[in-house]
Phi, psi and omega in degrees: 000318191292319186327294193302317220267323163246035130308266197334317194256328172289317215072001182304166193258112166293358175277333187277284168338323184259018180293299207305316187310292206278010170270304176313298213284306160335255187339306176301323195283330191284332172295308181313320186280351189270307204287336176317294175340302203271345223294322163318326161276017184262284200250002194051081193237125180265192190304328202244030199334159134221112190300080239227002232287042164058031168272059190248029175242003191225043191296132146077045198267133184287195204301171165184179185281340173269350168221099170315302174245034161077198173231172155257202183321310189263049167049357193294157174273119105034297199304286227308320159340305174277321186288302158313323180290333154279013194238294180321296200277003234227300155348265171284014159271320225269313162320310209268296161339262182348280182297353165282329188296288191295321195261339190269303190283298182322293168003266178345289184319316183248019174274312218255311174295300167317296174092204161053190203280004193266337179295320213278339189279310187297325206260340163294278193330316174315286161299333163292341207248349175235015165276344183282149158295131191315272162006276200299337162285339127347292170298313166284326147358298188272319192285334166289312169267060193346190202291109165189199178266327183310303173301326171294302185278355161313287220300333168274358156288314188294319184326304202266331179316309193304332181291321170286329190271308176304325170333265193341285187332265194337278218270350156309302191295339216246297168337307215274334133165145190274166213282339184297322188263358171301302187323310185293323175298323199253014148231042157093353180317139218228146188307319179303290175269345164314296152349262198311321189239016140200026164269286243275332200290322209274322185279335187305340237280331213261318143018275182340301198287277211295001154290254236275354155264003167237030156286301140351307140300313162290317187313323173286351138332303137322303191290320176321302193305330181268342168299311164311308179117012189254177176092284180238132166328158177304320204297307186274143175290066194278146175313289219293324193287320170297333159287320155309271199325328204266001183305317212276338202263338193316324193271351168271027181091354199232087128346293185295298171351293165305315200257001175288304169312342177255349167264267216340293179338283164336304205294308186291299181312312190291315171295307174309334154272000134286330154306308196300316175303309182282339165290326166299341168274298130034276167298322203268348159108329140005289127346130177248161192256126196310000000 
């Protein structure tokens, strides 16, 4: 969509735009994985922080040269909050993705290859589950499997699985046939290695795109969740719990509170849908290829 909108109004030609998005979209997501990296040597934080920095006299204090992005309520430094909260989220897409990746794609694989009643029970289970609104399936997710990091990226995996497993399916069943794998079949190739060595290459390839658009997704997802109060503890500096915390303070004027955390958000979401963009034209041959 950002590609159309600014074709249209700009006139850039989309195969140089959307290179340039997804070169941009690059950069950004490796400063996020950099500011992760660091932030623990930053602020001395461990995997769950509570960015605490002993500031309770200085409550909802703005912006300054010694607080960039001012404190909140509980005196927490702001910047320090956000910049752990890219770590946070950076965490758990990168966990919740990974296990839609191991639970989704074999699925497929062995969904679009068998066929028979085994398509059919995985392609029901499948489709109810990806008829519920994602959000409210998110949500009883997190809310069955109560609070943590772990629990969080479970519950944004069952979302996405069904998306890696329909992919998968269709271009296993389309892959499978073709005349290379009749061959293998009929000189005796066994399911296991037909798979391995000539559906995955061929079906991974579509993967990428539907990865890096629902990385985007999740990060907003996350933030609903922490927005709701499910999902990660209070104590950690999750984007969205920090925007719940800061809806209260908003009508009274303390700004920062809200919009540093919520520009990350934008930020991270945004470069990833630029990435996303730039491999579906990539793949889609729109792109010429290095």
């Amino acid at each position: 969509m950002a590609t159309l909108w600014l074709q249209r109004f700009w006139g850039w030609r989309p195969r140089t735009l959307s290179a340039r998005l997804a070169r941009v979209g690059v950069w950004v997501l490796l400063l996020y994985v950099l500011i992760a990296l660091i932030s623990p040597l930053l602020f001395g934080i461990g995997l769950l922080p509570d960015v605490n920095t002993g500031l309770e006299n200085e409550i909802n204090a703005p912006p300054s040269l010694e607080h960039w992005c001012g404190t909140n309520r509980l005196g927490q430094d702001v910047c320090a909050r956000t910049i752990a909260g890219a770590g946070v989220a950076l965490k758990v897409v990168v966990l919740a993705l990974t296990l839609a990746l191991i639970v989704g794609v074999p699925l497929g694989m062995l969904s679009g290859y068998f066929g028979g009643p085994v398509d059919r029970a995985l392609v029901l289970l499948m489709d109810t589950v990806y008829s519920l609104p994602v959000v409210l399936l998110a949500v009883v997710m997190a809310f069955l499997l109560g609070q943590g990091l772990l629990n969080a990226a479970a519950a944004l995996c069952v979302v996405y699985v069904p998306q890696y497993f329909r992919v998968v399916r269709n271009q296993t069943a389309s892959v499978k046939a073709e005349l290379f794998v009749e061959a293998a079949q009929s000189l005796g190739a066994g399911p296991v290695w037909i798979m391995r060595k000539y559906l995955f290459r061929n079906v991974i390839t579509s993967v990428p795109v539907v990865l890096t658009m629902n990385a985007a997704d999740s990060v907003l997802m996350l933030g609903s969740l922490g927005f709701l109060g499910l999902g990660l503890p209070a104590v950690v500096p999750e984007w969205g719990a920090e925007l719940k915390q800061a809806l209260t303070a908003l009508p009274t004027g303390i700004w920062w509170t809200a919009l540093y955390p919520g520009l990350a958000m934008f930020i991270l979401v945004l470069a990833l849908s630029f990435i996303g963009e730039g491999l579906d034209a990539w793949v889609s041959g729109d792109e010429a290829r290095p």
